[in-house]
C-alpha positions as CSV (number, residue, x, y, z in Angstrom):
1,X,99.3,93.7,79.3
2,X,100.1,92.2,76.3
3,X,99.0,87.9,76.0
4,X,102.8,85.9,75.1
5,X,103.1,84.7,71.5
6,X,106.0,83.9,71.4
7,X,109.5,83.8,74.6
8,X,112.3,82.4,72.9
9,X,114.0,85.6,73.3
10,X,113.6,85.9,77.1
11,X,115.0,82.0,77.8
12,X,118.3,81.4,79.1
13,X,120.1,78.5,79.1
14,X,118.5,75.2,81.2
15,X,122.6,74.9,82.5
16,X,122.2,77.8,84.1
17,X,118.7,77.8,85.6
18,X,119.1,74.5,86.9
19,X,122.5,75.2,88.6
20,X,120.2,78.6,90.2
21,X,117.7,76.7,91.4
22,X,120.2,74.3,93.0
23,X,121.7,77.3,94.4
24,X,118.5,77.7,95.8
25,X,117.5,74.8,97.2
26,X,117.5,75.5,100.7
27,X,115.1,78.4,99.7
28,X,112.6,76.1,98.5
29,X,113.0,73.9,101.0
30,X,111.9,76.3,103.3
31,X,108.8,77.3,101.2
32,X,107.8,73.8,101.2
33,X,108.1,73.3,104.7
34,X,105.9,76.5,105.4
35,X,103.1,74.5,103.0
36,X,103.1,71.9,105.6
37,X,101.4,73.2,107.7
38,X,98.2,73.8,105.4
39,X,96.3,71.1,103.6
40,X,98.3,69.3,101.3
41,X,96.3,69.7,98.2
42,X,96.8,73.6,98.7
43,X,100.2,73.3,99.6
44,X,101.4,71.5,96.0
45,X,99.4,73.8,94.2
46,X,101.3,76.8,96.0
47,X,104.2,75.3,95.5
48,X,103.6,74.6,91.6
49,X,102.7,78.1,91.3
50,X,106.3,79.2,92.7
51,X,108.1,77.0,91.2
52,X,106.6,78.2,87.9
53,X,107.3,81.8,89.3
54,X,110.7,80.6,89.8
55,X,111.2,79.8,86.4
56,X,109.8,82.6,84.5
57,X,112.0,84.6,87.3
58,X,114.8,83.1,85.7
59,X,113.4,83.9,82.1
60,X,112.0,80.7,81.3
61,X,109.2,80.6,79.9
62,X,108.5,77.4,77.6
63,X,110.1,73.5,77.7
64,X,112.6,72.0,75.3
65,X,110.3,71.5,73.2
66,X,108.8,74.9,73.1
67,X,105.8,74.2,74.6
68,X,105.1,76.9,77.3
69,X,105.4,76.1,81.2
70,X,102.3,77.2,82.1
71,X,99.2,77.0,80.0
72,X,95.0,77.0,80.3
73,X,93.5,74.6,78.5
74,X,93.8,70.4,78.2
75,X,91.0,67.9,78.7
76,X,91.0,64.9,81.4
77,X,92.5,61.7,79.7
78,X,92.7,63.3,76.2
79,X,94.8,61.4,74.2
80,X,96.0,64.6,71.9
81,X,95.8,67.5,74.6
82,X,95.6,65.6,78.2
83,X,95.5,68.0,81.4
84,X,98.2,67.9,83.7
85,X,100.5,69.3,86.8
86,X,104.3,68.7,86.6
87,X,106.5,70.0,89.7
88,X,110.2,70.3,89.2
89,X,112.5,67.9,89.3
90,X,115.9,69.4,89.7
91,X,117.9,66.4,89.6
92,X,115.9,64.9,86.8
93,X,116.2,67.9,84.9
94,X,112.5,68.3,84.9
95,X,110.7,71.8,84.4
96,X,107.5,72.2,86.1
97,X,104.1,72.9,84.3
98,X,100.5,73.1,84.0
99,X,98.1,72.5,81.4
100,X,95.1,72.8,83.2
101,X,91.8,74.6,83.0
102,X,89.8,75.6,86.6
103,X,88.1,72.4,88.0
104,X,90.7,69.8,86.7
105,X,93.3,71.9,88.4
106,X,91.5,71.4,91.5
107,X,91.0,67.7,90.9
108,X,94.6,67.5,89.8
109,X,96.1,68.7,92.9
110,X,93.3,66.5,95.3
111,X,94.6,63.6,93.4
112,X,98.5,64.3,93.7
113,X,98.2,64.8,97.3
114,X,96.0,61.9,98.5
115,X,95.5,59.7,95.7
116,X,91.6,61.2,95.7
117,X,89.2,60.1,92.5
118,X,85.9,61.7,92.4
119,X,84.4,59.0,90.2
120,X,83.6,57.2,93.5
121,X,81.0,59.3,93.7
122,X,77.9,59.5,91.9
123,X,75.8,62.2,92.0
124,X,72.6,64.1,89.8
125,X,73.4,66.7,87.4
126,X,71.6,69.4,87.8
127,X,71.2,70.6,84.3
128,X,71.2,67.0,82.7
129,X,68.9,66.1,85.2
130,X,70.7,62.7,85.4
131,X,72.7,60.5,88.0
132,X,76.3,60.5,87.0
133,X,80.0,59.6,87.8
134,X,82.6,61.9,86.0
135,X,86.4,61.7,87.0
136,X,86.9,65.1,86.5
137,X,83.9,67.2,87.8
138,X,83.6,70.8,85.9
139,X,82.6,73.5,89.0
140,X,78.8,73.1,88.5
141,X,79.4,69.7,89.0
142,X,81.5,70.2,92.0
143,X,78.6,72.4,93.3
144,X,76.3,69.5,93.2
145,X,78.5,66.8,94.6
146,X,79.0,69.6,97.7
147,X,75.0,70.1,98.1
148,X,74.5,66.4,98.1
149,X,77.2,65.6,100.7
150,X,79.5,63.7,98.0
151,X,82.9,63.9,98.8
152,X,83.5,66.7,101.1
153,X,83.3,66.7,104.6
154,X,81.4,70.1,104.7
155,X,79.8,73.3,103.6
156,X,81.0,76.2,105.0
157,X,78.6,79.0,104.8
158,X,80.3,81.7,106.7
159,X,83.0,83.4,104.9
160,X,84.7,84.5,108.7
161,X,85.0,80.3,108.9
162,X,86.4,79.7,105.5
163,X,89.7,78.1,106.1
164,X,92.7,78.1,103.6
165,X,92.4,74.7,101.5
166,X,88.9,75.3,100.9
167,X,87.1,74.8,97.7
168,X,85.3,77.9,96.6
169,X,83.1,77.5,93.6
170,X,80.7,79.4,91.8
171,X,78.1,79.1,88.7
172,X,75.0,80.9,86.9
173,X,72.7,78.9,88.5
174,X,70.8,76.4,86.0
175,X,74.3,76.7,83.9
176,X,77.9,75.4,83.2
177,X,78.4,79.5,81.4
178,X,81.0,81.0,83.4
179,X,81.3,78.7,86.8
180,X,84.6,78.5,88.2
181,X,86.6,76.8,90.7
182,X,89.1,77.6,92.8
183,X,90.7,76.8,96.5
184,X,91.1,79.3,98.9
185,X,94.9,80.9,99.9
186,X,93.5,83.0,102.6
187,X,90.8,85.3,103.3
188,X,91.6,88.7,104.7
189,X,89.4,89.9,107.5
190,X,91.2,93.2,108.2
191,X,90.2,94.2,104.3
192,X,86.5,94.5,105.3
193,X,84.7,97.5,103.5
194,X,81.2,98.5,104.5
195,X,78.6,99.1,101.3
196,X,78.3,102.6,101.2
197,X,74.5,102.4,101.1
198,X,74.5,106.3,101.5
199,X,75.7,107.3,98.9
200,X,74.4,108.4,95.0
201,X,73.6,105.6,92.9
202,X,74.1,102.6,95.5
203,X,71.6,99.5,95.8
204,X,69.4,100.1,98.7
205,X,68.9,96.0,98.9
206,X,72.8,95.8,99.9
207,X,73.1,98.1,102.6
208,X,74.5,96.4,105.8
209,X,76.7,94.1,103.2
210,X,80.6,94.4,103.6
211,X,82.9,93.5,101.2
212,X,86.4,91.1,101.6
213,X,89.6,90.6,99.8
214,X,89.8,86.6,99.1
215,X,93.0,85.4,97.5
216,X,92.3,81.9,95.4
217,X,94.8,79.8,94.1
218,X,93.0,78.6,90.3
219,X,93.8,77.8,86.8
220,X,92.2,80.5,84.6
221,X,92.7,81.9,81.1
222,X,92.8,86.0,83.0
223,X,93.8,87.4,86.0
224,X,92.3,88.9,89.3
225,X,94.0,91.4,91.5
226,X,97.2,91.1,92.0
227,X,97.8,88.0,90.3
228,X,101.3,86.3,89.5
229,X,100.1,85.3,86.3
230,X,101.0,89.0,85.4
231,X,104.8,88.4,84.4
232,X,107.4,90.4,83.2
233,X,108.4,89.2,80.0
234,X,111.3,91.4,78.6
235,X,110.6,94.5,80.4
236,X,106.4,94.0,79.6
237,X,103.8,93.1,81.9
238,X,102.9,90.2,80.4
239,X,99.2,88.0,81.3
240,X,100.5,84.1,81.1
241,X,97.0,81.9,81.0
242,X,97.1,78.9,83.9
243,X,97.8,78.2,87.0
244,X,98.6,81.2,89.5
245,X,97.1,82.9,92.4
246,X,95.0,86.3,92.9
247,X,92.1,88.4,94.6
248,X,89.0,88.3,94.1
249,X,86.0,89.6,96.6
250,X,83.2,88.8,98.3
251,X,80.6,90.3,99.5
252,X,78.5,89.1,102.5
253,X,75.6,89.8,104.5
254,X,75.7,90.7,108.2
255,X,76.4,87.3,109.1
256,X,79.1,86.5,106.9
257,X,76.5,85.2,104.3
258,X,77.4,85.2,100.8
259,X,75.5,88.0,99.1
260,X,77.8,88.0,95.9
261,X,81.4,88.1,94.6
262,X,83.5,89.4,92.3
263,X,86.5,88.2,89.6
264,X,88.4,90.9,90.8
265,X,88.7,93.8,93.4
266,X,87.6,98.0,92.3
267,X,90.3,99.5,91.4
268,X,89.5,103.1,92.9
269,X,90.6,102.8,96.4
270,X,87.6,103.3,98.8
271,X,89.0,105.6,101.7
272,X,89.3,108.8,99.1
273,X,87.3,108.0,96.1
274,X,84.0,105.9,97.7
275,X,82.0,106.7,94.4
276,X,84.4,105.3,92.0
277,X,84.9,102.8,94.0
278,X,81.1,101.4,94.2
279,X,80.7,102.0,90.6
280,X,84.1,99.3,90.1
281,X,81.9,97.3,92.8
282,X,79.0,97.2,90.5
283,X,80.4,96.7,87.1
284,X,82.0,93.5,88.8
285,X,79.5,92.3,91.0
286,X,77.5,88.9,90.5
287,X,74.9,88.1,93.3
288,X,74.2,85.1,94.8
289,X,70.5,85.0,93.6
290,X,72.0,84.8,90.2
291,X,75.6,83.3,90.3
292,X,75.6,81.4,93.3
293,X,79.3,81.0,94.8
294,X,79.3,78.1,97.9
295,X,82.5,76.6,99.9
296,X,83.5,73.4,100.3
297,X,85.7,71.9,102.8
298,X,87.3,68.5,102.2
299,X,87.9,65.4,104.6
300,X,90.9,66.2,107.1
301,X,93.2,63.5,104.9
């Protein structure tokens, strides 16, 4: 993988992307008409992440002004670097992008499909120790408003209930280092692996745990398994930072509890090679007691 410096070499001309996207339309039409029938906010970020797919498809890769389609990074209301989705516009002539990092995307897409502002809500910090509004929550943040019944409609605490559309988040307890935030695509029940608690070198305490492919739609500067932010840029697999969709997994208890997750799946597949695959399991795993991950379900909108 090799991170993009510089794609003016891989960009045709806007003439003919737009006139192949137009070819396309009834294409797209039908993708957005299979969003329908899930939860709006995940549906426009699912269909920002193909139309950006579309584009780099198509070789593009940055804006007319150079400035690259799909990015991580940007603050809320910044005046010099200000966060922000942009779906196409074929008509207009208007690429689509993202400049967003993990939380704001969230709060980017629950705003664009139902006008939602967090700032409504007030809520105590839990590592300022403070009641606060913010417009933009960061996950930790999110993670509190959740716990304190701000804003959502519910906690789901079974992964086996966890519906597409819901907001899975995660932190190091006491700590904004590494939390994360991301809504859920779909979780694969059929991908279930039981910890092999038998074998050499595996943690007694998670025997009777069994481990799930999740895929999460999310804004991130790397990738999880099979992630479309891995792009092929002039013959190279290419990681593009921002908006995209992947895998991660989770790993839960005997009744679907969350016992801990992890950025991305083993690579070692676990039917022929158990061993390496628990050792990828535990060089990713974080457990709940120490990076908690909850699920939030917003108001049916």
């Amino acid at each position: 993988m090799h991170l993009v410096s510089s794609l003016d070499s891989a960009r045709p001309s806007w003439t003919r992307f737009f006139a192949t996207l137009a070819i396309g339309s009834a294409v797209l039409l039908g993708a957005v008409n299979t969003f329908a029938a899930q939860p709006a906010h995940l549906a426009k970020g699912l269909q920002l992440v193909d139309e950006i797919t579309a584009a780099q498809d198509q070789g593009i890769f940055t804006d007319a002004a150079n400035v690259p389609l799909n990015r991580y990074g940007g603050s809320w209301n910044s005046a010099t670097d200000a966060s922000f989705i942009r779906f196409l516009n074929v008509g207009g002539g208007v690429l689509p992008g993202n400049n967003t990092k993990c939380a704001p995307l969230v709060t980017h897409l629950l705003k664009s499909a139902y006008n939602w502002s967090w700032y409504s809500y007030s809520f105590v910090d839990p590592i300022l120790n403070t009641s606060k509004k913010s417009s933009s929550p960061a996950p930790y943040q999110y993670i509190a408003l959740l716990k304190q019944g701000k804003g959502f409609a519910a906690q789901v605490t079974r992964l086996d209930q966890a519906l597409p559309g819901d907001i899975l988040l995660w932190w190091k307890i006491g700590s904004d280092e590494n939390d994360h935030a991301m809504i859920i695509v779909n979780v694969d029940l059929q991908s279930g692996k039981a910890y092999p608690s038998e074998l050499e070198g595996a943690d007694a305490t998670l025997a009777g745990t069994t481990y799930y492919e999740v895929e999460v739609l999310d804004s991130s500067s790397g990738v999880h398994s099979a992630d479309t932010r891995i792009v092929n840029v002039n013959g190279v697999d290419t990681q593009i930072a921002g908006v995209g969709t992947g895998k991660i997994g989770i790993l839960v208890d005997a009744n679907f509890g969350i016992v801990g997750h992890t950025w991305s799946l083993p690579n070692s597949d676990y039917a022929t090679n158990q061993a390496a695959w628990l050792n990828g399991l535990h060089s990713r795993l974080k457990l709940q007691s120490t990076y908690e991950a909850v699920i939030g379900r917003m108001p049916a909108l």
